[in-house]
C-alpha positions as CSV (number, residue, x, y, z in Angstrom):
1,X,0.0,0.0,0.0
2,X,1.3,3.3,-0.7
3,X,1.7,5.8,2.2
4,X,-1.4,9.1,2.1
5,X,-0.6,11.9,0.5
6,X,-3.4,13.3,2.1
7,X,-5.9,12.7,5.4
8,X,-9.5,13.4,4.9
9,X,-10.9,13.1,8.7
10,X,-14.2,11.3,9.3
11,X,-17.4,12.8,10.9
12,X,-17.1,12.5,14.9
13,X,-20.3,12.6,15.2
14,X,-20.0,8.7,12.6
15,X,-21.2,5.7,14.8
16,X,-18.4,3.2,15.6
17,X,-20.6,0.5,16.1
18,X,-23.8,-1.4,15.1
19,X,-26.0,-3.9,17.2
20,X,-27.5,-6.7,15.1
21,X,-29.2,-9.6,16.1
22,X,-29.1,-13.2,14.2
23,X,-30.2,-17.0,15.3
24,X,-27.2,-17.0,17.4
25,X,-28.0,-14.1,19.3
26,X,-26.8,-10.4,19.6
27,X,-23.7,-9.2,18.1
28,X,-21.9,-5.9,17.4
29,X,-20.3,-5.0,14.5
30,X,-17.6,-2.6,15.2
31,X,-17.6,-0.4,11.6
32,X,-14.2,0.9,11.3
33,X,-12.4,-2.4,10.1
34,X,-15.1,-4.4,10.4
35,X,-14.9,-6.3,13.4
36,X,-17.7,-8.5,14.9
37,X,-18.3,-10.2,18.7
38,X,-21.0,-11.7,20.0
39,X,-22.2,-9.7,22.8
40,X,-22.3,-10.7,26.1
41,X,-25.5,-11.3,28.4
42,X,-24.8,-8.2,30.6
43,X,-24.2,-6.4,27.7
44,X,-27.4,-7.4,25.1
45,X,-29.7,-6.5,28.3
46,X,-28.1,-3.1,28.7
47,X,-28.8,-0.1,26.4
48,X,-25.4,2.2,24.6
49,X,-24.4,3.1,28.1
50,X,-20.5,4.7,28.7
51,X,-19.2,1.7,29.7
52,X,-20.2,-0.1,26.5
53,X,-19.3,2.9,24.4
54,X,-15.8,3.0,25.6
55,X,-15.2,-0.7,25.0
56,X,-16.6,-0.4,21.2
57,X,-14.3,2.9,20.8
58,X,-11.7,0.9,21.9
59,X,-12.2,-2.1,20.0
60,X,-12.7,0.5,16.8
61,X,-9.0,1.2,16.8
62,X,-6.7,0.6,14.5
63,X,-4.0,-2.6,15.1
64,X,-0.8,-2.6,14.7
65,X,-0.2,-3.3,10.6
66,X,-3.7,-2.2,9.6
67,X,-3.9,1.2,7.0
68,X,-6.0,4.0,8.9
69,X,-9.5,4.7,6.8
70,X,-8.8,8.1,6.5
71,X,-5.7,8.0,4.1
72,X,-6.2,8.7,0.5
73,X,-3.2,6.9,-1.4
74,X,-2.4,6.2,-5.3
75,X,-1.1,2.7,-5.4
76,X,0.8,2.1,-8.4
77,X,-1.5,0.6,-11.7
78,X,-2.2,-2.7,-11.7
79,X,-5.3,-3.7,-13.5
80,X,-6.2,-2.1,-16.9
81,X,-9.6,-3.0,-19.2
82,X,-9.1,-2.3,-23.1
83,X,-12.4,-1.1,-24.6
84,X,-11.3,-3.2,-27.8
85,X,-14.2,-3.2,-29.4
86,X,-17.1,0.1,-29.9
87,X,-19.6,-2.2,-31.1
88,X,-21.8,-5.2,-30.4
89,X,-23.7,-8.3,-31.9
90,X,-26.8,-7.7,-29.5
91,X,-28.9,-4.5,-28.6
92,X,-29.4,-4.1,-25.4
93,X,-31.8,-1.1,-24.9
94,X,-30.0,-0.4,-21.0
95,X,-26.3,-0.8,-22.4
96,X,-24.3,2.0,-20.5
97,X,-21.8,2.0,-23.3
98,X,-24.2,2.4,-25.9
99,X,-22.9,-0.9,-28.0
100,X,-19.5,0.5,-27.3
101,X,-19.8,3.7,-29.0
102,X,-20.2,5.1,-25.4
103,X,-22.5,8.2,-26.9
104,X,-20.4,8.9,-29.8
105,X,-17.2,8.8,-27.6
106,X,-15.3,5.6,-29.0
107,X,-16.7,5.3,-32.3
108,X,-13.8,3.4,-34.0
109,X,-12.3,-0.2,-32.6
110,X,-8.7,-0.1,-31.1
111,X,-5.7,-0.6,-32.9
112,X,-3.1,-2.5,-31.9
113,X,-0.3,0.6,-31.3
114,X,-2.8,1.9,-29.0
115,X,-3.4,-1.8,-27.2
116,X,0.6,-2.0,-27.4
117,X,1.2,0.9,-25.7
118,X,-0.8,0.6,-22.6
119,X,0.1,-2.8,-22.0
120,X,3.8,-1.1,-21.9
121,X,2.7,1.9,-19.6
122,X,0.9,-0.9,-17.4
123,X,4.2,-2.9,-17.6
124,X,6.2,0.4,-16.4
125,X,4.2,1.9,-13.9
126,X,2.5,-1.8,-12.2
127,X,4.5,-3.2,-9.0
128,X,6.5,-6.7,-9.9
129,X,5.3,-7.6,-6.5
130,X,1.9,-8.0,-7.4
131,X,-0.4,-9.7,-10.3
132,X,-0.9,-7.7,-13.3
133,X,-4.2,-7.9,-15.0
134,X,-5.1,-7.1,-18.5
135,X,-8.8,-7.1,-19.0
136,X,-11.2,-7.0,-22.3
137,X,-14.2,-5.1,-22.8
138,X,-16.6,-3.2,-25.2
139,X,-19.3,-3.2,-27.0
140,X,-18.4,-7.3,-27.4
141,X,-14.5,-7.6,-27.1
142,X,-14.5,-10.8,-29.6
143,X,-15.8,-8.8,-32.6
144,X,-12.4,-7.1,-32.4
145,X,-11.0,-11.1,-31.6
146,X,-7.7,-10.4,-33.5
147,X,-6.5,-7.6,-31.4
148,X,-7.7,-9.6,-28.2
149,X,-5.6,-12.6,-29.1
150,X,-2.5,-10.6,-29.9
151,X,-2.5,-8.5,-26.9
152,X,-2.8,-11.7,-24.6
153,X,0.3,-13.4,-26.7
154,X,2.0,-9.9,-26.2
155,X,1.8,-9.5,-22.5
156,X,2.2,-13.3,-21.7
157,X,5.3,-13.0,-24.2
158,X,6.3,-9.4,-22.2
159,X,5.1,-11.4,-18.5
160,X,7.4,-14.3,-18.9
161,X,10.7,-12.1,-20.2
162,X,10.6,-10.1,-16.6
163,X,9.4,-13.1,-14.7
164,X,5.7,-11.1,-13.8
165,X,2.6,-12.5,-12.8
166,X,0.0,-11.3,-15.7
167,X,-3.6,-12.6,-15.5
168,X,-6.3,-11.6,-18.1
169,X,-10.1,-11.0,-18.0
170,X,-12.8,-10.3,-20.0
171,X,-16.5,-9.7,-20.2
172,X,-18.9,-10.7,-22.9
173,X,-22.1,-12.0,-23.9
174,X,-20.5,-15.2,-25.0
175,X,-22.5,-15.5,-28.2
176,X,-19.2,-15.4,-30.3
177,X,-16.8,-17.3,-28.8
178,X,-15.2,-19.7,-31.7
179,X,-12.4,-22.5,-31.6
180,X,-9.5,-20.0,-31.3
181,X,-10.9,-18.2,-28.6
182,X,-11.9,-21.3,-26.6
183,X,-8.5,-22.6,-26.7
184,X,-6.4,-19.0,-26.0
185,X,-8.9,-18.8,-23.1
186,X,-8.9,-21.8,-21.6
187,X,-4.6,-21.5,-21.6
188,X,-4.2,-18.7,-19.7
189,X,-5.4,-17.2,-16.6
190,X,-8.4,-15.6,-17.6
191,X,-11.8,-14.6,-15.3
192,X,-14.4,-14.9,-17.6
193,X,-17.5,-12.8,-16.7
194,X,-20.6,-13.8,-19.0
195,X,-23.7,-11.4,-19.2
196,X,-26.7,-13.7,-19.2
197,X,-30.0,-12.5,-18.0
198,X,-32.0,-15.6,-17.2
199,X,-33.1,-18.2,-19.3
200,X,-34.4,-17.8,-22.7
201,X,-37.4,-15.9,-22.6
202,X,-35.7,-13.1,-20.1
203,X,-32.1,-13.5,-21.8
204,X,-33.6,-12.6,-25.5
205,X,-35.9,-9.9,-24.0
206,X,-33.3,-7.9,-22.3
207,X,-30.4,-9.1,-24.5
208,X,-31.9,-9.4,-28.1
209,X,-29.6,-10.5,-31.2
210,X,-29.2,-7.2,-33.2
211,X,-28.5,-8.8,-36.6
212,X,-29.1,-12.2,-36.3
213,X,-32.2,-14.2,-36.7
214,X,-31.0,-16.9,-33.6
215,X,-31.7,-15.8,-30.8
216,X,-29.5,-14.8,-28.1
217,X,-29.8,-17.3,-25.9
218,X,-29.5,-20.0,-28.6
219,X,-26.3,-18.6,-29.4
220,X,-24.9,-18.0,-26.0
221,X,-25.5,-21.9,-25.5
222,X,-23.9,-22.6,-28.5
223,X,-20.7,-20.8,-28.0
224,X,-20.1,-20.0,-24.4
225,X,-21.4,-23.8,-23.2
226,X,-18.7,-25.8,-24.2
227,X,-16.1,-23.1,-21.8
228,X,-18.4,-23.7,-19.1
229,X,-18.0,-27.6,-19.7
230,X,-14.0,-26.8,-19.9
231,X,-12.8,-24.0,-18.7
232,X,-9.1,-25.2,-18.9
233,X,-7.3,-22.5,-16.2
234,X,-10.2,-19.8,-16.8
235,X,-12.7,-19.2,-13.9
236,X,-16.0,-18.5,-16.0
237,X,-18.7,-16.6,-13.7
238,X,-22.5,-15.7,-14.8
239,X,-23.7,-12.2,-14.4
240,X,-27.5,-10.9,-15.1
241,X,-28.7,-7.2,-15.2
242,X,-31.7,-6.6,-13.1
243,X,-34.0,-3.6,-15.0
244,X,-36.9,-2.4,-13.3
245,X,-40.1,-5.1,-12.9
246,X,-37.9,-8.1,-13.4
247,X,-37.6,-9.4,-10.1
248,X,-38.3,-13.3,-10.3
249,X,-34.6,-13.2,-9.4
250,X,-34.7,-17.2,-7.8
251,X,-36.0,-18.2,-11.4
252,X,-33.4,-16.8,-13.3
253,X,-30.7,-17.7,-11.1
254,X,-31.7,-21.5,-10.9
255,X,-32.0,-21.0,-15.3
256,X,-28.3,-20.0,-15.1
257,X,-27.0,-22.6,-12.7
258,X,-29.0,-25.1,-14.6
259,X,-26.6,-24.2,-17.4
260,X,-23.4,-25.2,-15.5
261,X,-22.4,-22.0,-14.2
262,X,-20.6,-22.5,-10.9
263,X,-21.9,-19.1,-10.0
264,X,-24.0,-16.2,-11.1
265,X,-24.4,-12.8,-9.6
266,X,-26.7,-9.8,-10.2
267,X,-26.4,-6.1,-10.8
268,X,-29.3,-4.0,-10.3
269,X,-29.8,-0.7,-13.2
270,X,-29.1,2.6,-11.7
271,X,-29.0,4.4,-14.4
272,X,-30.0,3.5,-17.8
273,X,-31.0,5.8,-21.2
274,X,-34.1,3.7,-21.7
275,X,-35.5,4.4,-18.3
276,X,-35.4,1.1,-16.9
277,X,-33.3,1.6,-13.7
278,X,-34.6,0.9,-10.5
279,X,-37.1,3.5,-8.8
280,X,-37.3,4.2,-5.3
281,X,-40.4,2.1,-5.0
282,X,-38.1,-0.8,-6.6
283,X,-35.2,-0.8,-4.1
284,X,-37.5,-3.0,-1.3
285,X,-38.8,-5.4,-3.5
286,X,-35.3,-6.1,-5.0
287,X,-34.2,-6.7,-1.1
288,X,-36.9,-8.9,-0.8
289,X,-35.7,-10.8,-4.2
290,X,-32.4,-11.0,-3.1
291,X,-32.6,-12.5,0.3
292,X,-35.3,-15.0,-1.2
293,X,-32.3,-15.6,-4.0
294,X,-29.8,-16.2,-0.7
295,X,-31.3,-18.3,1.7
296,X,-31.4,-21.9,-0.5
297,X,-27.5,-21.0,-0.9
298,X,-27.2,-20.4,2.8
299,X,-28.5,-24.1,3.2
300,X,-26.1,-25.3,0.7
301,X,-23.3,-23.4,3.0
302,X,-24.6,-25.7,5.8
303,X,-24.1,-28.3,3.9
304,X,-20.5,-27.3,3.2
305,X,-21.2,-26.2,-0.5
306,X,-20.3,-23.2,-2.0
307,X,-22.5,-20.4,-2.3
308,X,-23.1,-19.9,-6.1
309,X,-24.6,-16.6,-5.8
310,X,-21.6,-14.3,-6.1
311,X,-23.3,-10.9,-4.5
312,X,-23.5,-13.5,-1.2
313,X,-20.6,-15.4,-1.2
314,X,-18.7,-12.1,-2.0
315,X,-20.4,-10.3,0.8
316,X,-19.4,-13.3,3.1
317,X,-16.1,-13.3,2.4
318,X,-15.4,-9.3,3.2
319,X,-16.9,-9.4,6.4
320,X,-14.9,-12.8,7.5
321,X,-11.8,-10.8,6.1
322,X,-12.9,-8.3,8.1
323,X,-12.8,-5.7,4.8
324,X,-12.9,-2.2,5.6
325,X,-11.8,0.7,3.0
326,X,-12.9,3.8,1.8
327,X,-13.3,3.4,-1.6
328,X,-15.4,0.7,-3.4
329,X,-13.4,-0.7,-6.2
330,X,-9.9,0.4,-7.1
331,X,-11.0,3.0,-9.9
332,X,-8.1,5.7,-10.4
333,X,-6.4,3.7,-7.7
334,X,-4.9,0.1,-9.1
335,X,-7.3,0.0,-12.1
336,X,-7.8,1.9,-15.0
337,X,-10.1,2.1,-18.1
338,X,-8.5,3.1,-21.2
339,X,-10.5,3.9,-24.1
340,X,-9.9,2.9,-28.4
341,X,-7.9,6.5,-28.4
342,X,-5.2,5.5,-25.4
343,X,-7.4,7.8,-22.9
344,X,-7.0,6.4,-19.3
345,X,-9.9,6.7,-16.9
346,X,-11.1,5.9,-13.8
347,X,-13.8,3.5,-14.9
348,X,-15.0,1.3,-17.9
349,X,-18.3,2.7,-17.6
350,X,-16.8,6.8,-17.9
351,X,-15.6,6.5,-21.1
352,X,-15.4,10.0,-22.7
353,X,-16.7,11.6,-19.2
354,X,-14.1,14.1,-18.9
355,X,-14.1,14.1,-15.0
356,X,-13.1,10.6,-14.9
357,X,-10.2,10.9,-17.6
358,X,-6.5,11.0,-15.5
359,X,-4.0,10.4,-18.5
360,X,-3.3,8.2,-21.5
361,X,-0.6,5.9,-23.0
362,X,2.4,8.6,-22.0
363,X,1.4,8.9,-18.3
364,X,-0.8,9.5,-16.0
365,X,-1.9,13.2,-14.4
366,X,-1.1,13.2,-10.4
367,X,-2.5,16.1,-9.7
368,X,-5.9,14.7,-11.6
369,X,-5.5,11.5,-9.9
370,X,-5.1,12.9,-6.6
371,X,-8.0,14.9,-7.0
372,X,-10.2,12.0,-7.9
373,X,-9.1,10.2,-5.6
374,X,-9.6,12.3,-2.8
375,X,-12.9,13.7,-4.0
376,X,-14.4,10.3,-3.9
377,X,-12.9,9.2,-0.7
378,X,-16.5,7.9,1.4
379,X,-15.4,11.0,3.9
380,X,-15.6,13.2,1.4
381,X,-19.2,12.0,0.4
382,X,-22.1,14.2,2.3
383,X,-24.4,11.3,2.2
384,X,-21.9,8.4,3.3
385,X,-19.8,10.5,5.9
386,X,-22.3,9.4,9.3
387,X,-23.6,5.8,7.8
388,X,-22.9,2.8,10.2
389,X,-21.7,0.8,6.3
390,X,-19.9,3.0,5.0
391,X,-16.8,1.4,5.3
392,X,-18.7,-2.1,3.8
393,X,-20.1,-0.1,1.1
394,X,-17.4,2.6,0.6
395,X,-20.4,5.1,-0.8
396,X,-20.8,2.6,-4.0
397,X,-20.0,2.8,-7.8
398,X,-18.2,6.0,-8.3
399,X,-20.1,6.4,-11.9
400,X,-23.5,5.6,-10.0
401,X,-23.4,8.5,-7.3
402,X,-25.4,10.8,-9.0
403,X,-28.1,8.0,-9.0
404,X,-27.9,7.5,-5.4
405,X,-31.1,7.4,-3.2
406,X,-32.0,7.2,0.2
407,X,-34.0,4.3,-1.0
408,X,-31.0,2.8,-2.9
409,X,-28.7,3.5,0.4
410,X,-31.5,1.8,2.1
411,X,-31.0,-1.3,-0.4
412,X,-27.5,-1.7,0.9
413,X,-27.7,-1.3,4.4
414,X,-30.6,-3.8,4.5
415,X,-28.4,-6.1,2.5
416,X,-25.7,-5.9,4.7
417,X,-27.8,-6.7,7.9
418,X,-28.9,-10.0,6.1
419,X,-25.8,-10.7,5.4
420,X,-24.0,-10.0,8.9
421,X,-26.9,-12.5,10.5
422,X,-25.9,-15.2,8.1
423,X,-22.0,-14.9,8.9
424,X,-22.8,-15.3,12.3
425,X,-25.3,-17.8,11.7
426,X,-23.1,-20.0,9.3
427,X,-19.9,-19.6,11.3
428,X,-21.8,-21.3,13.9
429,X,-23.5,-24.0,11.8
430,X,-19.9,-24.5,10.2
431,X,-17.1,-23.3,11.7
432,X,-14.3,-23.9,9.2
433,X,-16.7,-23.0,6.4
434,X,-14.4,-20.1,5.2
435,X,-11.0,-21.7,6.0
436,X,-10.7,-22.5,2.3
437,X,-12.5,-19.7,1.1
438,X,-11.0,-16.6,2.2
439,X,-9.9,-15.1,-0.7
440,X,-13.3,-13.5,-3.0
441,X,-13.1,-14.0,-6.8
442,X,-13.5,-10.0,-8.1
């Protein structure tokens, strides 16, 4: 971790500590760096007196080793997603990158000097100490297959030379994934992320074909089912969009499984040009569909089988590690965006959104990166500054605050209390159920 160039101090006034109850009883979750104990008799009968205050404050400081929350930092780069491609074989009416034209913004495909040279400035600038990921996005990154292929011979090629750890990812719909691909995926270290809605009536609803008279769904099958029979070294992981209305959430996650996805995950629309993002009215019901979604995975836990539904078994895995941090993801920190012109941003989904560009293939901007990074810091976040989760949620998607809600906020925190309850409930049920499972697939 790199040392703060600057301190952005926390509300006083934040709470330290949250109460929550589960089957096992009463607990406290002690925010900054996540901490959880079971509570005592003396202490679940007695209200937030002094005494208990002071022992929570305590408990709430930071141990030897552990980075204080209110540091802002640039780590060096280590993750970078190519927007390869700026179109797409489908037409999905919420697509936040417009096809991969992001608005007019990226209308050409990359070329390979530009791919070349931020592989090299990720090369230069990345830590030897630490894995190196090249990722693969769009519009659909295997219409532009040839430049995808030769950037991952590249970098492997470049990886082995200086003895560095380089993994790969991409995300697609997986409708046109041919021979080649198969095998150049399955031989390297590649998380594979696969947008698939549901089954086929949902999938080619939300995700028709745009110029194709198969259907979506008929195609994903087709293509993307024989790497989730053999992935080879790839980890291949389902994830569905959740629009507005579309809430049967258990039947489209058992229509993905079904498929022989070892796990699927969901992202709710906050935002979306067709107006099909989630209301405030929406945010309850999708809580609703979620927990209903988690519970037959929590009794596969039990069981001691993993939890297929990534949001849960991602959630889980924080709170055992005891994650705590300010920011959400590591946009503008260890992970950049860079665009079919060699413009770096903070995030895949800012392309062309001049507030999130910090640099290009020659270098990155401090001064711009320091700003981003400290304007986005969950302290520096009027709405985040005095919640109990705020250092579980980190004040969410960067691109997405403008969309934020107290009915969206609400979403999260009552997700979070679900979640807390079952850690505690499926520690006790299996105590050594996260021994081999510490470390979260992102």
């Amino acid at each position: 971790m790199s040392s703060p160039f600057a301190i952005i101090e926390g509300d006083p006034s934040a709470p330290l500590f949250r109460r929550f109850r589960s089957d096992q009883g009463e607990h406290v979750l002690i925010v900054p760096h996540s901490r959880i104990f079971d509570l005592p008799g003396e202490l679940t009968s007695s209200e937030d007196d002094q005494e208990s205050i002071s022992l929570f404050s305590a408990l709430a400081q930071s141990a030897f080793g552990e980075e204080e929350l209110d540091g802002v930092a640039a780590p060096s780069p280590q993750s970078i997603s190519l927007n390869v491609s700026s179109s797409c074989n489908l037409s999905c009416s919420y697509c936040y990158a417009a096809r991969g034209s992001f608005q007019g913004a990226q209308p050409n495909p990359m070329s390979w000097q530009v791919a070349k040279g931020a592989v090299d400035r990720l090369f230069l600038e990345a830590s030897s100490h630490s894995p190196i990921t090249v990722g693969f996005l769009g519009g659909e990154p295997f219409v532009n297959r040839s430049l995808v292929h030769r950037v991952v011979e590249y970098a492997s090629s470049k990886a082995l030379r200086r003895q560095l750890n380089v993994r790969f990812s991409v995300t697609t719909n997986g409708t046109l994934l041919n021979d080649a691909d198969l095998a150049l995926i399955r031989n390297h270290q590649f998380a594979v992320t696969v947008s698939i809605d549901g089954g086929s009536q949902v999938q080619n609803q939300q995700r028709p074909a745009a110029n194709s008279a198969k259907a979506s769904f008929d195609q994903l099958i087709t293509a993307a089912g024989q790497l989730v029979k053999n992935p080879g070294r790839a980890h291949v992981s389902a994830r569905a969009t959740v629009k507005r209305g579309e809430f049967r959430l258990c039947e489209r996650f058992d229509d993905i499984v079904a498929l022989g996805y070892e796990e699927a995950g969901f992202a709710p629309l906050r935002s979306s040009a067709d107006g099909s993002a989630l209301l405030d009215d929406d945010w309850p019901r999708y809580l609703d569909a979620m927990i209903e979604a988690a519970k037959p995975e929590l009794d596969r836990a039990r069981q001691g089988l993993p939890i297929r539904l990534t949001n849960l078994a991602v959630a889980l895995k924080q709170i055992h590690r005891g994650a705590s941090s300010p920011y959400p993801c590591g946009a503008g920190g260890g992970y950049f965006s860079v665009s079919a012109s060699g413009e770096w941003y903070a995030c895949h989904r800012a392309i062309g959104n001049s507030q999130f560009r910090l640099g290009d293939n020659d270098g990155l901007s401090s001064s711009l990166r320091n700003s981003f990074l400290i304007d986005r810091h969950v302290h520096s976040q009027a709405a985040c500054r005095t919640c109990w989760a705020r250092y579980l949620c980190s004040g969410g998607c960067h691109q997405e605050a403008s969309s934020r809600s107290d009915s969206s906020c609400g979403f999260i925190r009552g997700w979070l209390d679900f979640c807390l309850a079952s850690y505690c409930e499926l520690t006790a049920a299996v105590p050594d159920y996260f021994s081999d499972r510490t470390e979260a697939r992102l």
